[in-house]
N, C-alpha and C positions, 0 to 999 in steps of 0.2 A: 557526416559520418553515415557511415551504411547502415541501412536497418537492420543486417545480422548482427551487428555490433552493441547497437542498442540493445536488442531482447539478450544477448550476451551479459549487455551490462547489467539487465534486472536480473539475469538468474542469479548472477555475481552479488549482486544487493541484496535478495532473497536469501540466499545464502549464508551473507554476515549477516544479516538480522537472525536470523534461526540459529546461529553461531550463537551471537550475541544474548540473545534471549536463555543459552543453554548455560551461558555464563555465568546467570543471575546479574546483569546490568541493573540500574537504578533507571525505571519509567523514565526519567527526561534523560538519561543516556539515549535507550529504546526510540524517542519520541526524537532527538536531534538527527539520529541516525535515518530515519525512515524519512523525517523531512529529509534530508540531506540523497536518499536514494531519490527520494521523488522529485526533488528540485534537478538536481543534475538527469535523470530520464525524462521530463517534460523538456529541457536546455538540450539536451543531446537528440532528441526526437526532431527537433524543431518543427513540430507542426502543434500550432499555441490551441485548436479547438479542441486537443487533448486535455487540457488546463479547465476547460468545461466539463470535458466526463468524469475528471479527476475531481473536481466540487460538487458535483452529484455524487459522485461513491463515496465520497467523504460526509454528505449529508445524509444518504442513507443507512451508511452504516452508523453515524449516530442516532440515526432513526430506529432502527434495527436493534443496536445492543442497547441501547439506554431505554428504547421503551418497550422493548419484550421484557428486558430485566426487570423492567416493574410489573412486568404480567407472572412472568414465571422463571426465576436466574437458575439456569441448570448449570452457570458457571461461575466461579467465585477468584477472585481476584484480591488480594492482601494490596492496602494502602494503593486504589486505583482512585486516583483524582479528577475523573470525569463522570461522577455519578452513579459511582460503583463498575466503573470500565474503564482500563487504562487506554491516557490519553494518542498513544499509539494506536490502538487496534482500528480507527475510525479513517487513519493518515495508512495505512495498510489497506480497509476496504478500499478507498483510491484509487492505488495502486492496481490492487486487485483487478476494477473494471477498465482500467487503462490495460494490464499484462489480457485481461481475454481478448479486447479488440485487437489488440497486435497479434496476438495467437491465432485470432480468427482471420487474420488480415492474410496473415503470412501464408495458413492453409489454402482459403480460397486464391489469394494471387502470386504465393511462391513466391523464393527470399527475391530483395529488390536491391539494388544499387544505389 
């Protein structure tokens, strides 16, 4: 699959999650979803050392929301079952650091075939 297709696909997934989110879905609705964006754009990327930056952004953003939240929570969340942060937002940073490499990929070497 082409790499325009790919970053198609996250905006596409970006997009029903923020949908989905606007719905009031149930956290492990949110959380199958975002697995399921991110399993399929690591599978459709095919290139597996993305699967690495995706468990770093995934560790730091539990790093990030779970232990800032204990320093200072400027953000509150109803029935979040990861330590006062739902278990989505962490499987989102992920993502996150996978969508800037590709954005940054795309900028400096223009869409690819």
């Amino acid at each position: 699959m082409s790499r325009v297709r790919v970053e198609l696909f996250m905006v596409a997934g970006y997009l029903g999650f923020f949908a989905a989110e606007v719905a009031h879905w149930s956290e492990f609705e949110l959380t199958a979803l975002v697995l399921s964006i991110s399993s399929l754009s690591l599978l459709l990327a095919g290139n597996w050392r993305e699967f690495l930056l995706y468990a770093i952004g995934v560790a730091a953003g539990c790093g990030i929301e779970i232990g800032l939240g204990l320093i200072f929570r400027a953000q509150h969340w109803t029935d979040a079952s990861l330590y006062g942060v739902p278990s989505w937002l962490p499987l989102v940073w992920g993502l996150g650091f996978i969508a800037i490499r590709r954005f940054g990929n795309l900028i400096v070497n223009g869409p690819q075939n």
